[in-house]
C-alpha positions as CSV (number, residue, x, y, z in Angstrom):
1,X,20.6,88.1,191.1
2,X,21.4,91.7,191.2
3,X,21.2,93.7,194.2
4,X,21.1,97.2,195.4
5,X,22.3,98.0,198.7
6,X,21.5,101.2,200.5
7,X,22.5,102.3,204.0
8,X,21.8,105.7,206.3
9,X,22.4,106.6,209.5
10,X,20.0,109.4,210.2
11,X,17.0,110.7,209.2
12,X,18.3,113.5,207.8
13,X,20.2,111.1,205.2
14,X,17.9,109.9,201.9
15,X,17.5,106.7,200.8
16,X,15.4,107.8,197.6
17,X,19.0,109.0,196.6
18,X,21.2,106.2,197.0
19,X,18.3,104.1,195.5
20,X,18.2,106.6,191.9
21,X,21.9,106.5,191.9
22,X,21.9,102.8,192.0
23,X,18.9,102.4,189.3
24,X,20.6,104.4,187.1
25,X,23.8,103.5,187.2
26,X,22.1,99.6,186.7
27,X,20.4,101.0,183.5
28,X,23.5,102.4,181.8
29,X,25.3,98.6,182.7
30,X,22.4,96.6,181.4
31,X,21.2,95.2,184.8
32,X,17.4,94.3,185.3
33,X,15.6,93.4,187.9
34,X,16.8,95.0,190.9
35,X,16.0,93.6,194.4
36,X,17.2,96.5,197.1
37,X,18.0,96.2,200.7
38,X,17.8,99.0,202.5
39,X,19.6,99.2,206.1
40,X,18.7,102.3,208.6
41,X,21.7,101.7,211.1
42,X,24.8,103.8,211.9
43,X,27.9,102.8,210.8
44,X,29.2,102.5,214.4
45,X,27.4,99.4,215.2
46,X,29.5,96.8,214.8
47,X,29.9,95.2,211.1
48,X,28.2,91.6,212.3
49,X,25.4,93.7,214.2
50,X,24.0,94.9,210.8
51,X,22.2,93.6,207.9
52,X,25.2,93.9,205.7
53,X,27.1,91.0,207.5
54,X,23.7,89.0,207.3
55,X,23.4,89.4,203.5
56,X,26.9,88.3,202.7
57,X,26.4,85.2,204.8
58,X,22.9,84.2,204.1
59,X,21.4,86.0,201.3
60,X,24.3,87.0,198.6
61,X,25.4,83.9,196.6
62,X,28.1,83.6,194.1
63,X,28.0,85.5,191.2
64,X,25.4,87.7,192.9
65,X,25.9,91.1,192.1
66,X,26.3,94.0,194.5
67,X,25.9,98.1,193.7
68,X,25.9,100.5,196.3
69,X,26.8,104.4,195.8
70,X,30.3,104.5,197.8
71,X,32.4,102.4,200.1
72,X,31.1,104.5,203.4
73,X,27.7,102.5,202.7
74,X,29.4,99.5,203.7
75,X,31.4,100.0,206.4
76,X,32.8,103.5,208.6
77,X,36.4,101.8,208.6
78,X,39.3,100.9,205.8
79,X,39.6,97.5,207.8
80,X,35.7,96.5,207.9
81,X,35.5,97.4,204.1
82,X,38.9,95.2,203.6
83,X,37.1,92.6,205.9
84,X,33.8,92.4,203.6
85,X,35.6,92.3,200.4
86,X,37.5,89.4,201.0
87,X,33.8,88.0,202.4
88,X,32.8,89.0,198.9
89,X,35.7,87.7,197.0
90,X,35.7,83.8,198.8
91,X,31.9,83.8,197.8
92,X,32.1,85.5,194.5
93,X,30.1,88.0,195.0
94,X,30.6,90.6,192.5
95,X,30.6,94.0,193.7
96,X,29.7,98.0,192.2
97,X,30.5,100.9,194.2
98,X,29.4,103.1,192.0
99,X,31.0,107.1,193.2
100,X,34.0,105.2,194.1
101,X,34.5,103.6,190.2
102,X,35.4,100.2,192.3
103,X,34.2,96.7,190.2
104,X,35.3,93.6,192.3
């Protein structure tokens, strides 16, 4: 299953964004069928408060695949986005972040 994950903080942010980026950036790698999560929360809330921590535990299975637009989407802090990608790696969850050319 492929996923699109999309995250803002504010109002003022735009999901419809984050969501184009990750639609087209799915066409031009051949992914179909797209299921998106969308997360409204600020980065500040503690990584097992939010729905990111919920996917990787209950949702995401392996070979799964991941896109979001950049890292900050995941996480405010180098050590929480560390902390999720070794979550990702032990489940083999594959991973997109798509601005910051990362493939896990």
């Amino acid at each position: 299953m492929v996923y699109g994950y999309i995250r803002v903080s504010t109002e003022k942010q735009d999901l419809d964004n984050q969501k184009f980026g990750i639609l087209d950036y799915a066409n031009k790698s051949g992914f179909n069928n797209i299921e998106f999560l969308e997360e409204s929360i600020s980065s500040r809330k503690r990584l097992e408060d939010r729905q990111v921590w919920d996917l990787v535990h209950n949702k995401l299975k392996s070979n799964d695949v991941l896109i979001t637009t950049e890292l900050s989407r995941f996480a405010r802090s180098t050590l929480e986005v560390m902390h999720l990608f070794k979550l990702f790696t032990e489940k083999g969850i594959k991973v997109h972040v798509i601005k910051n050319n990362i493939k896990l």
